[in-house]
N, C-alpha and C positions, 0 to 999 in steps of 0.2 A: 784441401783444408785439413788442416790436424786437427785428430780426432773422429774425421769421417772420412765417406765415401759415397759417389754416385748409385747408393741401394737402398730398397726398402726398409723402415724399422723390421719388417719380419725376416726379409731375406739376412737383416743384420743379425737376427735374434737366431734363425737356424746356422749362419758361420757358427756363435758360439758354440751353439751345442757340438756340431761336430769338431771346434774346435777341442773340446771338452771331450767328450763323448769316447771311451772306451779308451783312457790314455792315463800313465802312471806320473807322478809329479816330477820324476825324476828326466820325463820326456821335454820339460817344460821350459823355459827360459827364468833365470831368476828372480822378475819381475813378478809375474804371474804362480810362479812357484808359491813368492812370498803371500799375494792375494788370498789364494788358498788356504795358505799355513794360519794367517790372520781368522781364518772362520771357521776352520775346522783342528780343533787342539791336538795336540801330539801326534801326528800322522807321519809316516814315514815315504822316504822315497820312493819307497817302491809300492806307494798304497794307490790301488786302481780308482776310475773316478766311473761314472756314471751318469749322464746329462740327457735332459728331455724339454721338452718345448712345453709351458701352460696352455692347453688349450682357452678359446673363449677370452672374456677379457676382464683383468686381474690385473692389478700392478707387477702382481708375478710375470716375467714373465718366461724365464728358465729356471729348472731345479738343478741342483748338484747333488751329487750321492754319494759320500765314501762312510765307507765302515760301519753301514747302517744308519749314520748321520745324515740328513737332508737340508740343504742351505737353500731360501729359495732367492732370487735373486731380478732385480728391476736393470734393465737396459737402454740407454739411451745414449742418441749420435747428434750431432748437427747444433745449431743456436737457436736460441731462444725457444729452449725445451718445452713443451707442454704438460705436464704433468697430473692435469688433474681437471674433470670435467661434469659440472654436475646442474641440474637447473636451479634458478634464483630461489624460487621455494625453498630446497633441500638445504642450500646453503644457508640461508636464512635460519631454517630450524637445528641446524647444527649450530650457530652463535647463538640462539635463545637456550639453546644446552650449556652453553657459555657460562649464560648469565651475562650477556652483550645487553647493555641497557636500550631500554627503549627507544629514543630518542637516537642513538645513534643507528639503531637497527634501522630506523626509517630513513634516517640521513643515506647510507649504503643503500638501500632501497633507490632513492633518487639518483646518486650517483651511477650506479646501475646503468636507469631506465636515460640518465640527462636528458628527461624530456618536462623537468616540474611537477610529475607527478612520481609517487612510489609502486604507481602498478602498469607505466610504459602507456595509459592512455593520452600522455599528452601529442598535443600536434607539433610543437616546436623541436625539432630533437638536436641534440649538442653533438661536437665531436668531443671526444677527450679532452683536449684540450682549449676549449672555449668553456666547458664544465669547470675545470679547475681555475679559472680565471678566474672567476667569481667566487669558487669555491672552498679555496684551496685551504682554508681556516679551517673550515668543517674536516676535511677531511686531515687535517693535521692530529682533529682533535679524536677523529676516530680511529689513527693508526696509533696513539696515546694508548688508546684502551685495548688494543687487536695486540700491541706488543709487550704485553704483559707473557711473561716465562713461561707462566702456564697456559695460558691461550695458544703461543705460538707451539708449543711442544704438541699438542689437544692437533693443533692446525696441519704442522707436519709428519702427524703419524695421518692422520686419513688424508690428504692428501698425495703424499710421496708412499710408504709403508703398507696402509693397511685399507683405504678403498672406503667406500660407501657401505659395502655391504657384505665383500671378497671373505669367506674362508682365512683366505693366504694369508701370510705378510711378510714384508721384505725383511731380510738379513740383511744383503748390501747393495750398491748402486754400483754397475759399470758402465763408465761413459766413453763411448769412444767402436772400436771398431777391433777383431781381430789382433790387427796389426799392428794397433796402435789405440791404447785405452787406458785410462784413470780408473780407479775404484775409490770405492768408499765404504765404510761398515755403517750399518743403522745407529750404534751407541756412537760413530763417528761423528756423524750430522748430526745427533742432538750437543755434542760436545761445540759443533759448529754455531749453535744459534747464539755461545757467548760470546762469539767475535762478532754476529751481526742482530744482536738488540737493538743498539742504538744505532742502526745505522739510517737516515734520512730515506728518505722518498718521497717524493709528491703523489707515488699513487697507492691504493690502499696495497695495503701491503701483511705479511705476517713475516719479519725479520726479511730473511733473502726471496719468500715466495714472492708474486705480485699478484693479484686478483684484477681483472676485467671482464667485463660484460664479453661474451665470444663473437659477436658482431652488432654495432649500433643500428645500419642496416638505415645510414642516414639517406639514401636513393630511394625506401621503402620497397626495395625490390622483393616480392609477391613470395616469391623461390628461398630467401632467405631471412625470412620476418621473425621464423620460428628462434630463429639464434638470440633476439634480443634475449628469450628469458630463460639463457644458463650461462654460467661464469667461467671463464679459464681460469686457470692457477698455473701460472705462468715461472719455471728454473732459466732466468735469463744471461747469470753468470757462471753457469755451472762447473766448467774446466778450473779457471780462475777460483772459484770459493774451496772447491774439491783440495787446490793445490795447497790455496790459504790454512786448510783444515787440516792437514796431512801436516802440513810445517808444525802448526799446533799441537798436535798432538804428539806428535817426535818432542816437540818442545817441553810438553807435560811430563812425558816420559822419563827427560833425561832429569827433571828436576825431581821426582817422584823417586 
């Protein structure tokens, strides 16, 4: 598959650093050269680099280092990227930071739980798709409000960038593997959420993120109950939007 391979996200995360790790730009392929040149200003060929792995867990999760400069940087391989993981609570009180109205906070609530109640005690429980059957008004009317400029920008910095609670925050996103990888810069993707404001979905969504429940756990199996109450935030087209963005911005560029 482009863009991956048969290894762990850490064991992907350690290739880079040694890919990185005590090597001059001028060692590099002009791809990657350029990656570099993109985040760190005026550096020369022959300027040495420095790379180390974040301990712990941080969207960070390799540093770069030339010239005293530090870039920290988010890695990810494979489909339907996950990106971000917190429980219904937190996420809840991150949209009342919003200023998420009421009524819809409770709706997400339900949808969440699709069991008819807002706090997962119902007995009935829905798959996703029998929820939106019924639902799918409600929820049109709260991706209305979730996809406002400023909401989704709020959205994809703690999300993708900057974490619940992390120190860190991302400079750029490599997606892909050594051998074969995409990047992207952080002012990159916010430049990308003007290509997907209005883009549809039936599930709640912030521009290209997708938000669900991390397992409905409609078997009620004992072992995995816990998961109903915390949310994925799900990068499902990421190669694809990265490329979209890149055009774009080349695009900007040349008009600018």
């Amino acid at each position: 598959m482009v863009f991956n391979k048969n290894i762990s996200g850490f064991e992907n995360e350690m290739e880079f650093v040694r890919y990185f790790n005590n090597k001059k730009i001028s060692e590099f392929d002009s791809l990657t050269a350029e990656f570099l040149k993109s985040l760190f200003n005026g550096i020369t060929e022959c300027a040495k680099i420095k790379c180390w792995k974040v301990p712990g867990y941080s969207k960070v999760d390799i540093r770069i280092k030339i010239n005293d400069v530090i870039k920290n940087i988010s890695i990810k391989k494979g489909i339907k990227n996950e990106v971000h993981v917190e429980t219904i609570d937190n996420f809840i009180e991150f949209l009342i930071s919003l200023s998420i109205n009421e009524n819809n906070l409770n709706e997400i609530r339900k949808y969440l739980y699709a069991d008819g109640t807002n706090n997962g005690s119902g007995i009935i429980r829905q798959s996703v798709s029998e929820y939106k059957e019924k639902n799918q008004k409600v929820i049109d009317i709260i991706n209305e409000e979730l996809n406002q400029t400023s909401i989704i920008e709020s959205a994809v910095n703690r999300f993708l960038f900057k974490g619940r609670i992390s120190e860190l925050e991302v400079d750029a996103i490599i997606y892909g593997v050594v051998d074969d990888f995409l990047w992207i810069t952080k002012e990159e993707v916010f430049k990308m959420i003007k290509l997907k404001e209005k883009v549809y979905s039936t599930a709640l969504h912030f521009s290209f993120l997708t938000v669900q429940v991390w397992d409905r756990n409609l078997k009620r199996n004992p072992k995995y109950e816990y998961l109903r109450n915390y949310v994925q935030v799900k990068w499902y087209n990421v190669s694809d939007d990265i490329i979209e963005a890149m055009a774009f911005v080349r695009q900007q560029r040349n008009i600018d």
